[in-house]
N, C-alpha and C positions, 0 to 999 in steps of 0.2 A: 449443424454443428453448433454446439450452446458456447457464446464465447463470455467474458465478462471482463469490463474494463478496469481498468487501475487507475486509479483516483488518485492523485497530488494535490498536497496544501501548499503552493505557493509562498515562500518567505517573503516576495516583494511582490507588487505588481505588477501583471505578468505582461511581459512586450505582447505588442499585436500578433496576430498570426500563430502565436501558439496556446493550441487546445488546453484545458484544466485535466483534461485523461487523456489516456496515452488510446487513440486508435488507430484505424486502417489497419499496416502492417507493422504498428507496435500494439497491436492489441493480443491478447494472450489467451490461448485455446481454452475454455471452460476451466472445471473444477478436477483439476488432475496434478497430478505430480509432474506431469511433463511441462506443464505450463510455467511451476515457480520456478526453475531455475532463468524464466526471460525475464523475473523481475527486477533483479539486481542489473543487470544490461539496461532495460528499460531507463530506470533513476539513473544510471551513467548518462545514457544520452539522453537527459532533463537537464545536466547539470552539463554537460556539455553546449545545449542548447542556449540556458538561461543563463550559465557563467554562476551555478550555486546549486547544492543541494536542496531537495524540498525539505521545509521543517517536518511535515508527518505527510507520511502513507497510509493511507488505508484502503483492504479493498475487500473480498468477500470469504469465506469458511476457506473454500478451496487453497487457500495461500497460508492457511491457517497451518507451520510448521514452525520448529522451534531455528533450523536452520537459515528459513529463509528470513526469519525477524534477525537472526545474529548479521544476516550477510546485509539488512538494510542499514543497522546500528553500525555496523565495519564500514559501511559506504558515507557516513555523515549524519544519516536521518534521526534528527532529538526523537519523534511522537509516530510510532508502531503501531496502528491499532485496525491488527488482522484478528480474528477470533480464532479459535484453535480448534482442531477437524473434533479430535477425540478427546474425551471426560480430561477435565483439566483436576490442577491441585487446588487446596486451598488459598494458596498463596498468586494462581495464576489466575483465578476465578474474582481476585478481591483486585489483579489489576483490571481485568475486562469489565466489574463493576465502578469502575473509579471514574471521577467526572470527564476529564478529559479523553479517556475512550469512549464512553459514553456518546459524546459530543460529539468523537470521527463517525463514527458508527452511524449516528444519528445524520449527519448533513450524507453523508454517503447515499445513505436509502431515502431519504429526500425531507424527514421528518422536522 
């Protein structure tokens, strides 16, 4: 079963003992639609955990929906940077080229 984890940027220095991605039994079944709805949960208990939302999320295609980026931006999160399943706009294509996605993207896949 392909799972992939969810990556948080940290606003502060993160207390001991807790992980920079969410795994074990907060990690999230593969590239499916049944997965994104445990993301918004997931960032709850981050911020429960640390006492603050993370400044940005990023994690892989799979998560890549327009809902589940509104429900991270309604939970606190400033910096989204999920790529999107299917042929984007013009306008969504110039933010997923923009530096600071770039830059999630990029520490994500380890570049």
């Amino acid at each position: 079963m392909p799972s992939s984890a969810i990556h948080v940027l940290w606003p502060c220095r993160r207390p001991w003992g807790v992980s920079p991605s969410l795994t074990g039994s907060q990690q999230a079944s593969g590239a499916s639609p049944a997965g994104c709805p445990q993301l918004a949960p997931a960032i709850e208990r981050v911020r429960r955990r640390v006492g603050q939302v993370p400044r940005a999320v990023t994690t892989d295609r799979g998560y890549g929906q327009a809902a589940v980026e509104r429900d991270l931006h309604a939970a606190g999160v400033r910096t989204v940077a999920i790529p999107r399943q299917a042929t984007t706009s013009a306008a969504r294509r110039a933010v997923e080229h923009g530096r600071g996605f770039r830059k999630l993207v990029k520490w994500r896949t380890g570049c």
